[in-house]
VEXKEMI-25340 format. One record per residue (C-alpha): residue number from 1; x, y, z. Coordinates in nm, 4 decimals. Each point is the difference from the previous one (the first is absolute). Example, Ala and Ser with C-alpha at 12.3 -4.5 7.8 and 13.67 -1.06 7.14 Angstrom:
REM VEXKEMI-25340
  num        px        py        pz
    1    1.2300   -0.4500    0.7800
    2    0.1370    0.3440   -0.0660
***
This chain:
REM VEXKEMI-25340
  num        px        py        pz
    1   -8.0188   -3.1024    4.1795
    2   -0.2878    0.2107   -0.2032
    3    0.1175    0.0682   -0.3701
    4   -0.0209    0.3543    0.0544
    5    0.1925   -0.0371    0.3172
    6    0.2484   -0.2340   -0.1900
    7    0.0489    0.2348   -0.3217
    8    0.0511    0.3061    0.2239
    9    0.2743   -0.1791    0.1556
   10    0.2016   -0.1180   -0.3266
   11   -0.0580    0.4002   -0.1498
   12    0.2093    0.0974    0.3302
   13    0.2212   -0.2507   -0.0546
   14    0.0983    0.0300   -0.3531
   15    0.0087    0.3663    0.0900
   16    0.2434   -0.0057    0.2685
   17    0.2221   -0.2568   -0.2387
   18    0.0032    0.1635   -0.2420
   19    0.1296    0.3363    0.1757
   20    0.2441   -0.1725    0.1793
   21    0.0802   -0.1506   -0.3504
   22    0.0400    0.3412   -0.1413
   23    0.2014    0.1762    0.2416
   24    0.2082   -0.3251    0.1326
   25    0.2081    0.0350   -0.3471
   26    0.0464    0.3804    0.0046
   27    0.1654    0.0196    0.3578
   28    0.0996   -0.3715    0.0331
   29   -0.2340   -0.0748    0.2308
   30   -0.2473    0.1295    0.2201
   31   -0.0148    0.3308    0.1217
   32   -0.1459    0.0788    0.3445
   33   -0.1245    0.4265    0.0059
   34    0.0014    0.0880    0.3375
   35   -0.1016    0.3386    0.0232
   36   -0.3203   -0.0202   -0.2483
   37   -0.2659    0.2834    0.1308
   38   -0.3628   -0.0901   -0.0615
   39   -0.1764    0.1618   -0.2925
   40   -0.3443    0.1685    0.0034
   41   -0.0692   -0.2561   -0.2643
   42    0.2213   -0.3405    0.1028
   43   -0.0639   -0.1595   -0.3220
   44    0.3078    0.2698   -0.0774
   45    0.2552   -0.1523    0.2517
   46   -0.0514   -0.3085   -0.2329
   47    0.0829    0.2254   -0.2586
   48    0.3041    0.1238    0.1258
   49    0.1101   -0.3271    0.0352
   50   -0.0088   -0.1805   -0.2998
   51    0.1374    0.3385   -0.1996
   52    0.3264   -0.0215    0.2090
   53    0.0228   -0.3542    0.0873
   54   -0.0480   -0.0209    0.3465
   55   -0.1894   -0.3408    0.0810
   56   -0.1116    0.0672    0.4171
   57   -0.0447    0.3282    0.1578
   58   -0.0998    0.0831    0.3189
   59   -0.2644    0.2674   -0.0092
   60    0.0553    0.2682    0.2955
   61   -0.3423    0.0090    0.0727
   62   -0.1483    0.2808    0.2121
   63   -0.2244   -0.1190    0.2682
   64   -0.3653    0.1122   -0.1247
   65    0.1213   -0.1672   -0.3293
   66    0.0357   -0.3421    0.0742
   67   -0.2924   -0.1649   -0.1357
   68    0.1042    0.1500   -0.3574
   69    0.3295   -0.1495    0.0882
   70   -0.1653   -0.3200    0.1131
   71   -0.2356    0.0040   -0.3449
   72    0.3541    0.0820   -0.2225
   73    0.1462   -0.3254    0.2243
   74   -0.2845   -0.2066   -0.1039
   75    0.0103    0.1021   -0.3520
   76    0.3466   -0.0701   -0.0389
   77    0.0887   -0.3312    0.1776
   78    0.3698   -0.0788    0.1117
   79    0.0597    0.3635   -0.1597
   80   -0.0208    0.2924    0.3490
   81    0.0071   -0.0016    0.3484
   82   -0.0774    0.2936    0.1398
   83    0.1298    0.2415    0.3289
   84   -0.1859    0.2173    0.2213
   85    0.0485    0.3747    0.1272
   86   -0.1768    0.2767    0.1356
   87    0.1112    0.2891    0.2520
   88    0.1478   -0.1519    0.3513
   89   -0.1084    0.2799    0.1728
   90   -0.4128   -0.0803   -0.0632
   91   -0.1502   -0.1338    0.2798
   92   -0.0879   -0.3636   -0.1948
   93    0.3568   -0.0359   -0.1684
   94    0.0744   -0.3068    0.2090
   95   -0.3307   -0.1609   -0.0448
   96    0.0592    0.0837   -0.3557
   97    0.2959   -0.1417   -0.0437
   98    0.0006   -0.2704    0.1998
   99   -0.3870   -0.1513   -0.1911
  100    0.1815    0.0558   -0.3553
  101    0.3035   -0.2397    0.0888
  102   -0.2665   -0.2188    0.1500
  103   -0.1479   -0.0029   -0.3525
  104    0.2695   -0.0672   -0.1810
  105    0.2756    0.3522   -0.0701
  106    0.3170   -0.1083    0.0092
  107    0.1452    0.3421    0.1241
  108   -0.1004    0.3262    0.1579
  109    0.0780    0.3176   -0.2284
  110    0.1119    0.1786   -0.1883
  111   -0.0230    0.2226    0.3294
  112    0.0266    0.4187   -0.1301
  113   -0.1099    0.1691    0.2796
  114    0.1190    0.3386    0.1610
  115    0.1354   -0.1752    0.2949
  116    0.3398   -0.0404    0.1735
  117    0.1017   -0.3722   -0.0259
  118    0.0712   -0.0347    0.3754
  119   -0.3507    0.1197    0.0718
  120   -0.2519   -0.1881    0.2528
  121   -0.1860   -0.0535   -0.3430
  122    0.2494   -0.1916   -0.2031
  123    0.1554   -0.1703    0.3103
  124   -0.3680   -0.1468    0.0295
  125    0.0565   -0.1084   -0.3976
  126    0.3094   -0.1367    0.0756
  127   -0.1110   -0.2157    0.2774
  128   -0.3181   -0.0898   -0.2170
  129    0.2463   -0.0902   -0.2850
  130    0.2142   -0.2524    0.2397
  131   -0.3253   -0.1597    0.1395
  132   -0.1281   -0.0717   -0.3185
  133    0.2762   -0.1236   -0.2021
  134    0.0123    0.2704   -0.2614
  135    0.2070    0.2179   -0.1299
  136   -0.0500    0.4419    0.0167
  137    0.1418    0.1657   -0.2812
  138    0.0003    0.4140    0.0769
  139    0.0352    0.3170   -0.2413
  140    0.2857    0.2060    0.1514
  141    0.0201    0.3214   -0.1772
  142    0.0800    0.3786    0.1376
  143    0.0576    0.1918   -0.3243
  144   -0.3257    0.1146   -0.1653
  145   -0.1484   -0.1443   -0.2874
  146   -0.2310    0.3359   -0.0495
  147   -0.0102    0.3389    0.1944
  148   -0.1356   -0.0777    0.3155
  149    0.0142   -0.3989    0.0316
  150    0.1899   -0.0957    0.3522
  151    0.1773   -0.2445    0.1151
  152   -0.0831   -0.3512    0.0508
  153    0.1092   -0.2529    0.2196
  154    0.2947    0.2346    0.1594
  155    0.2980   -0.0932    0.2139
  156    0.1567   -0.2066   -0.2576
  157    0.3739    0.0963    0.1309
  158   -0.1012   -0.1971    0.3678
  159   -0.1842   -0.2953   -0.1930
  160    0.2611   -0.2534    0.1478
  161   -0.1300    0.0596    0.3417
  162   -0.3476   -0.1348   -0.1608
  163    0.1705   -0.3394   -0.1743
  164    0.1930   -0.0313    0.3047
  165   -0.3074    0.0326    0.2542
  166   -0.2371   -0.2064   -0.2570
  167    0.2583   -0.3242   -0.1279
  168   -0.3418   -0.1878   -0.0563
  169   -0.1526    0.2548   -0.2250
  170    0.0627   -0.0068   -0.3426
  171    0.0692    0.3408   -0.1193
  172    0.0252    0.0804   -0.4214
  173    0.0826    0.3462   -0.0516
  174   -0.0589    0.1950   -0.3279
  175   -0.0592    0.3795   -0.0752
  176    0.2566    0.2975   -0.1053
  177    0.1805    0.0108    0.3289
  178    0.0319   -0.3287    0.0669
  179    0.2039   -0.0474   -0.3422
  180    0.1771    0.3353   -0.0228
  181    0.1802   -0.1609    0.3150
  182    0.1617   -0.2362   -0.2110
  183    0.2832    0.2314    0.0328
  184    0.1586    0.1488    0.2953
  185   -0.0773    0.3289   -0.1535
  186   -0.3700    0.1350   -0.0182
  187   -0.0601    0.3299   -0.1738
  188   -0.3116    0.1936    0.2171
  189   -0.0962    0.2100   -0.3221
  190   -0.1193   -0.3178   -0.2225
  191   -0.2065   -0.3250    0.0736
  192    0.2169   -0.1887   -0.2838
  193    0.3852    0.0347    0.0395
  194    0.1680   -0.0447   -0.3365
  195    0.4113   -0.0797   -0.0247
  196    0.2662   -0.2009    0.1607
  197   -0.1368   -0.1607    0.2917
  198    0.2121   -0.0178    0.3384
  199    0.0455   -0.3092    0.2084
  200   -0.1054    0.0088    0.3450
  201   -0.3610    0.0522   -0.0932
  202   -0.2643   -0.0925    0.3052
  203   -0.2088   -0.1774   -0.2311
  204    0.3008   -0.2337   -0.1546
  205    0.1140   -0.0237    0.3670
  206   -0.3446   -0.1157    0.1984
  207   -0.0703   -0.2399   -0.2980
  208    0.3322   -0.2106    0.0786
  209   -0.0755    0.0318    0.3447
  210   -0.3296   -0.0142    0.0926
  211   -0.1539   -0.3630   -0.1351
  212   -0.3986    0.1689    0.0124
  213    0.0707    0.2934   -0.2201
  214   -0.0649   -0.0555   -0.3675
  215    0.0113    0.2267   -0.2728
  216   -0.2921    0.0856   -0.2904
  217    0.1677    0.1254   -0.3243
  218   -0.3598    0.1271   -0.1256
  219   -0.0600    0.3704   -0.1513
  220    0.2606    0.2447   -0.1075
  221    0.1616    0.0007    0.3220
  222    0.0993   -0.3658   -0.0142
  223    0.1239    0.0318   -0.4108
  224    0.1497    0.3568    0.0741
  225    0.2105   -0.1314    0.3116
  226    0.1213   -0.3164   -0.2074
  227    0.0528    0.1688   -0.3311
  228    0.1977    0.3131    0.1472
  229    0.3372   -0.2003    0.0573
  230    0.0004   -0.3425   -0.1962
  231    0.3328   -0.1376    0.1645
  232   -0.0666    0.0568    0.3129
  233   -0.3971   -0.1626   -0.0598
  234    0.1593   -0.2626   -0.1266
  235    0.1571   -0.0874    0.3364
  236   -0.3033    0.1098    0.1971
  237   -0.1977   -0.2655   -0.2086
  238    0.2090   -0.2561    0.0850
  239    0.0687    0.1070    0.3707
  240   -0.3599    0.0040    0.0793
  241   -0.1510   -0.2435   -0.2656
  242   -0.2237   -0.1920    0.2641
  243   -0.1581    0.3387    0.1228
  244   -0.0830    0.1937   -0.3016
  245   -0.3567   -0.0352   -0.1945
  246   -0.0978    0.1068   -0.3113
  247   -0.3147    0.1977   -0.0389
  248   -0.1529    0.2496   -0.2000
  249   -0.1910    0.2746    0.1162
  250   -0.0865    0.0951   -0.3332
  251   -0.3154    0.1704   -0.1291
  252    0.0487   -0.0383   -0.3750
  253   -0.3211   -0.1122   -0.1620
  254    0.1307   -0.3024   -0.2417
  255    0.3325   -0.1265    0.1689
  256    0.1636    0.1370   -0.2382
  257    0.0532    0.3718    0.0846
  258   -0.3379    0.1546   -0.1445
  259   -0.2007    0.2756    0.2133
  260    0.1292    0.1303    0.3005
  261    0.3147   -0.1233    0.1769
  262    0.0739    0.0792    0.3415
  263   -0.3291    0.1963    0.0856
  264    0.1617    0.3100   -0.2035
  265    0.2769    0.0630    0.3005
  266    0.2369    0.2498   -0.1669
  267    0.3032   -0.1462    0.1487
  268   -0.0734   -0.3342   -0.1477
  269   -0.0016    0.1687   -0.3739
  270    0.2944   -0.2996   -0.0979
  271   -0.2723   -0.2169   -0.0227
  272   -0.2804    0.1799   -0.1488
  273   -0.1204   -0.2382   -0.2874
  274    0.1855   -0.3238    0.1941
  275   -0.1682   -0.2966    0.1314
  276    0.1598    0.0071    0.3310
  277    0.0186   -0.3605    0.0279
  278    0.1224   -0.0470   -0.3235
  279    0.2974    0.2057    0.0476
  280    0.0713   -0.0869    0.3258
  281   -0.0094   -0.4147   -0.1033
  282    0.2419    0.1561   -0.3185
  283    0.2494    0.1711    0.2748
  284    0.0144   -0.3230    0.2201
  285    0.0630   -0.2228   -0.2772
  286    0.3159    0.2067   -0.1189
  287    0.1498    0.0260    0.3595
  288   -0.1289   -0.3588    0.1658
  289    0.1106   -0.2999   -0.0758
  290   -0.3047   -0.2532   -0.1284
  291    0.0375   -0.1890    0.3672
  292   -0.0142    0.3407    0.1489
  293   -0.2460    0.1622   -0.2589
  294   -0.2517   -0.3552    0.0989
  295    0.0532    0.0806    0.3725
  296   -0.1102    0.3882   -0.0200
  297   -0.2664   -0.0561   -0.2424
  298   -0.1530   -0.3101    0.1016
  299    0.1462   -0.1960    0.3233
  300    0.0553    0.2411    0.2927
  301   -0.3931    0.1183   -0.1014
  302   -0.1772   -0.3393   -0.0183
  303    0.1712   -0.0856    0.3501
  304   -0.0466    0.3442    0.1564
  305   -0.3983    0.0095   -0.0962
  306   -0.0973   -0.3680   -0.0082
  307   -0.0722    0.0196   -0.4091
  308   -0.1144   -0.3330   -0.1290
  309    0.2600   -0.1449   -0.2148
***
């Protein structure tokens, strides 16, 4: 091995061990992000992580972006894997997708398109998905963030007919609507519910009976659906601790809450000045147990997306 080639290789090491050596103490372990959104500069995904103590991450990568993902990868050795998405309804999206598995993403998403999730489009996804061995994790939101946004991924209420047609697709779901259904009752004025949550939910239900439907607890949606009712989370944790993945979603600059959090969304004010990941890892700790807590945060993740131990 060249010397230069040789000291490049310890600098990534010592690195990487030392991260791992960092973070390891502060949640017990290592932490697996699996909703981290590549930055215009990816040196600040690395940045994120080491302020709150996340040691992997995958980086939802968008498809015109994956040689900066690819570079990040490089630069960062055992750190990121990365996804890949772009818009099932281009002409290319299968080619797309199906060349960036080839190359090495480990899932297809985060999918936030204005589409209805029993379209021709997504059904081709979902077939893609079950081909290739990799998970799909979708967006499913109807409320508006901002005046004018619309819906994405609709037709959440009939999703079962999609994880019944589709048993060899693995489907994680994440967004507003997709956690407000936590409870059997789902306010149509708000995209965050807030108080006592009902039983019966469709989201609590299809995750104990569906075995390819797992559950991202990234972004407000995720903290706001698991911090609204702590007894009943507590249960849900523990019902469902095989299918639920921690993630982050988070935009702060530092890992530690500084700039902007949550892209300015009004109804995500609670966290304004939060890291996110930080308080979601916080909120998980106080209602999991530490088996349960090392599932969500580390286990179901590494198996779902292949993450090198």
């Amino acid at each position: 091995m060249q010397r230069r080639t040789f000291l490049q290789t310890c600098l990534a090491f010592s690195v990487t061990t030392g991260l791992r050596s960092q973070t390891d103490s502060l949640w017990g372990g290592p932490v697996l992000d699996t909703h981290l959104h590549l930055r215009r500069d990816p040196d600040s995904c690395f940045t994120h992580c080491q302020g709150c103590g996340v040691t992997h991450a995958v980086l939802l990568t968008r498809n015109n972006d994956e040689d900066q993902a690819q570079r990040e990868m490089e630069k960062r050795p055992g750190h990121f894997v990365r996804s890949v998405s772009a818009d099932p309804s281009q002409p290319q999206a299968e080619d797309m997708f199906r060349k960036a598995i080839r190359d090495g993403a480990v899932s297809i998403g985060e999918l936030k398109y204005h589409l209805a999730l029993d379209s021709p489009e997504m059904r081709r996804v979902y077939d893609l998905a079950a081909e290739m061995h990799v998970p799909v994790m979708m967006h499913i939101q109807n409320f508006p963030h901002f005046p004018g946004e619309l819906p994405y991924n609709t037709g959440y209420d009939q999703f079962d007919k999609i994880l019944r047609a589709y048993p060899k697709t693995t489907f994680i779901g994440h967004g507003d609507l997709f956690w407000a259904h936590i409870s059997a009752e789902v306010p149509t004025d708000r995209g965050y519910p807030v108080g006592p949550i009902k039983q019966g939910g469709l989201t609590d239900r299809w995750l104990s009976e569906f075995p390819n439907l797992y559950a991202d607890m990234s972004a407000n949606s995720g903290n706001n659906a698991l911090s609204r009712d702590r007894e009943f989370s507590r249960g849900f944790m523990a019902r469902h601790q095989d299918k639920l993945l921690f993630g982050s979603d988070c935009s702060c600059v530092d890992g530690k809450g500084g700039g902007v959090s949550q892209a300015n969304n009004p109804e995500a004010s609670r966290l304004a000045g939060k890291c996110v990941a930080r308080a979601t890892l916080e909120l998980s700790q106080q209602l999991a147990s530490p088996e349960v807590f090392r599932k969500i945060t580390w286990e179901n993740g590494k198996r779902l997306f292949k993450v090198p131990a």
